[in-house]
Backbone as CSV, one residue per row, in Angstrom:
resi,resn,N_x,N_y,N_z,CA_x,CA_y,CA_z,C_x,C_y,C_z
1,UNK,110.247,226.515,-100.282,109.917,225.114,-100.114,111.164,224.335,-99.708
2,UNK,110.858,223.316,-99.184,112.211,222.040,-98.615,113.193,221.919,-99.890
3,UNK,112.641,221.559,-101.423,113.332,221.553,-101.907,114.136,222.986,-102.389
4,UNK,114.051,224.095,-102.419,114.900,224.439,-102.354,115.802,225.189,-101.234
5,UNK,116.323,224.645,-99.760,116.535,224.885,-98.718,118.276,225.262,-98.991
6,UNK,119.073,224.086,-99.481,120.397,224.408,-99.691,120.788,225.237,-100.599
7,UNK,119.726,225.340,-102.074,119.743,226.534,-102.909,119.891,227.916,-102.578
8,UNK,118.777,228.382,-101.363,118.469,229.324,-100.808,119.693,229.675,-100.080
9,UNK,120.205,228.518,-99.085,121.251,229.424,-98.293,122.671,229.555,-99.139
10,UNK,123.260,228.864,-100.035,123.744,229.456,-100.978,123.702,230.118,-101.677
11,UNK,122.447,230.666,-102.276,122.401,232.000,-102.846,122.567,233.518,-101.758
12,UNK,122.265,232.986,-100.354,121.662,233.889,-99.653,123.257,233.927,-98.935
13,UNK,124.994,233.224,-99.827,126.227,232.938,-98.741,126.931,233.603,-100.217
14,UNK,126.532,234.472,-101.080,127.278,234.769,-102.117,127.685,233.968,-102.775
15,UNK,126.609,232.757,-103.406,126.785,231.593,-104.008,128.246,230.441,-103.896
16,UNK,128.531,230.833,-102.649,129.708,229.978,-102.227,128.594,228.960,-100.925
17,UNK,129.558,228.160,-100.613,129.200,226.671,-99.477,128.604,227.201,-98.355
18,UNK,127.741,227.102,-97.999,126.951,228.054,-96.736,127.548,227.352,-95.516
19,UNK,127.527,227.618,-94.560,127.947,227.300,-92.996,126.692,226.452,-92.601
20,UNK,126.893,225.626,-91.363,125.898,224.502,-90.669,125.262,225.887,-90.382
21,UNK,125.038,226.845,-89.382,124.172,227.984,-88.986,123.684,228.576,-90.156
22,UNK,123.858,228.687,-91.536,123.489,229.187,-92.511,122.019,227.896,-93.159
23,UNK,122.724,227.170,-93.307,121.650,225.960,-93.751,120.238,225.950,-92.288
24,UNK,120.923,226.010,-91.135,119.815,225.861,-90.447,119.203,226.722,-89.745
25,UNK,119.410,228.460,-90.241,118.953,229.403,-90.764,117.720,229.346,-91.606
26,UNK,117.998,228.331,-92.952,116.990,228.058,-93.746,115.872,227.532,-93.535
27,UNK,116.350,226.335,-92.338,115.323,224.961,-92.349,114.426,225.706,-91.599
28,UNK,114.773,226.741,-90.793,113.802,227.328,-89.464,112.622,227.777,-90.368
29,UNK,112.844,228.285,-91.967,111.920,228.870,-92.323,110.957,228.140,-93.017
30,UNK,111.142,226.702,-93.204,110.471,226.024,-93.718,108.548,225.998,-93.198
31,UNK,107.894,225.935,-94.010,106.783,225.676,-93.564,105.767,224.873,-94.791
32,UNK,105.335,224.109,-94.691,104.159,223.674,-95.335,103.660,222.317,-94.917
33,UNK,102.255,221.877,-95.562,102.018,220.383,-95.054,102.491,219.305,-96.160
34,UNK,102.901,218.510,-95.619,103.132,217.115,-96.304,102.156,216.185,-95.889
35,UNK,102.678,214.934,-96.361,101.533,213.455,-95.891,101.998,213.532,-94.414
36,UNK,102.744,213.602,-93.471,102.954,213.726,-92.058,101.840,214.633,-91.415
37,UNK,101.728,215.647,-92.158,100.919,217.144,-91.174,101.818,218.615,-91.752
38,UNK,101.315,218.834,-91.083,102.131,220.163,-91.388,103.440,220.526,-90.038
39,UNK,104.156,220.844,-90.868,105.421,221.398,-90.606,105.939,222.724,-90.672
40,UNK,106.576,223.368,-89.378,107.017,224.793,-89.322,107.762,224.835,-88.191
41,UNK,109.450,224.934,-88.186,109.965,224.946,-86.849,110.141,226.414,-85.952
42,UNK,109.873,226.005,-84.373,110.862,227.075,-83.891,112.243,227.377,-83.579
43,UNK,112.122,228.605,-83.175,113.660,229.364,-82.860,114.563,228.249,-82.246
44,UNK,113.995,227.319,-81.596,115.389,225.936,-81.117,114.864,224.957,-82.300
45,UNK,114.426,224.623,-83.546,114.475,224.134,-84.273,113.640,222.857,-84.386
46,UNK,112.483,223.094,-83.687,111.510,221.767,-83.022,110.155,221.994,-83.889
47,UNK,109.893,221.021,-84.794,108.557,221.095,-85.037,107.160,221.681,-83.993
48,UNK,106.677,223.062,-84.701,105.793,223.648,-83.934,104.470,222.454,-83.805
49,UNK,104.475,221.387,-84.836,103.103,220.975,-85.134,103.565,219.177,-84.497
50,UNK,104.517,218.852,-84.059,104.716,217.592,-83.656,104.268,217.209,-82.828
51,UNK,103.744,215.681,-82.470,103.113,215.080,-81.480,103.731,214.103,-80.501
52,UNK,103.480,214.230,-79.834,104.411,213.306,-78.565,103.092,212.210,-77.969
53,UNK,103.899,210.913,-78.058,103.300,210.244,-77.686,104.102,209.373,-76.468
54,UNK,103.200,208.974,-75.342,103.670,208.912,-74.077,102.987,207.591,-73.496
55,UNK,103.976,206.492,-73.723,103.392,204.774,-73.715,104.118,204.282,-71.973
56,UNK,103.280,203.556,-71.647,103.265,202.779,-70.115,103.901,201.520,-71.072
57,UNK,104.953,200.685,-70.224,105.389,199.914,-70.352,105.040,198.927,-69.159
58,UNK,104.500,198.403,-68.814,104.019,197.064,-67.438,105.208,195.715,-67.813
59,UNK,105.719,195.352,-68.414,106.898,194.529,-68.857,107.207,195.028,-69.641
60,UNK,108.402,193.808,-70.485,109.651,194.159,-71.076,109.186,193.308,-72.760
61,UNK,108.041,193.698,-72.602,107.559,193.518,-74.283,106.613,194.572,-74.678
62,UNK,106.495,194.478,-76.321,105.822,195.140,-76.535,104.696,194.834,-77.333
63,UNK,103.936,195.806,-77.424,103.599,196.603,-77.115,103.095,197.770,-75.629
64,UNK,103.382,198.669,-75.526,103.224,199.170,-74.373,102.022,199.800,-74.098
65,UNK,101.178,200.651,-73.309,100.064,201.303,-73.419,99.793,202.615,-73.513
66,UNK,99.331,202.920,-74.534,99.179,204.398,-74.688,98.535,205.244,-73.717
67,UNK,99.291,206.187,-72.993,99.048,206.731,-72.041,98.151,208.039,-71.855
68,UNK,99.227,208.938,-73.216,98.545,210.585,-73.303,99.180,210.724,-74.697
69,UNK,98.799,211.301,-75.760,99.127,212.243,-76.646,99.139,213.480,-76.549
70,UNK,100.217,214.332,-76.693,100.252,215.320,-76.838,100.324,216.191,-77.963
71,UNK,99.759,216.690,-78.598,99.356,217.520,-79.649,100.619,218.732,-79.976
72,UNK,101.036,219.079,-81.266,101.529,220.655,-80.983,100.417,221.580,-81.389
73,UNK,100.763,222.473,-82.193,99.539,223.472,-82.177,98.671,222.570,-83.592
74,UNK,97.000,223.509,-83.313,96.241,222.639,-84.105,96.832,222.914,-85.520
């Protein structure tokens, strides 16, 4: 689980200070749902389940217009 992510890669660094590639080693393995959705990254570290949203701007206020959503996996 998230909470124990820095636990893990310190136990997993011979209980000494883990390295930035060690910690984000860990985060890759994260998976579960929260109130957001569910969460699980890939190998470049990008939410498999994130949504992109893609707004038209016609001027320089906002709100802009929602164009397309893009989904990650269901």
């Amino acid at each position: 689980m998230p909470d124990r992510l820095l636990e893990n890669a310190i136990k997993a660094n011979n209980n000494k200070l883990p390295t930035r590639a060690q910690v984000s080693a860990e985060v890759r393995k994260i998976q579960y749902t929260g109130l957001s959705g569910k969460v699980k990254f890939d190998s470049k570290g990008d939410n498999e389940y994130a949504k992109i949203f893609v707004y038209k701007f016609a001027s320089e206020s906002y709100p802009g217009v929602l164009q397309k959503e893009l989904a990650g996996k269901p």
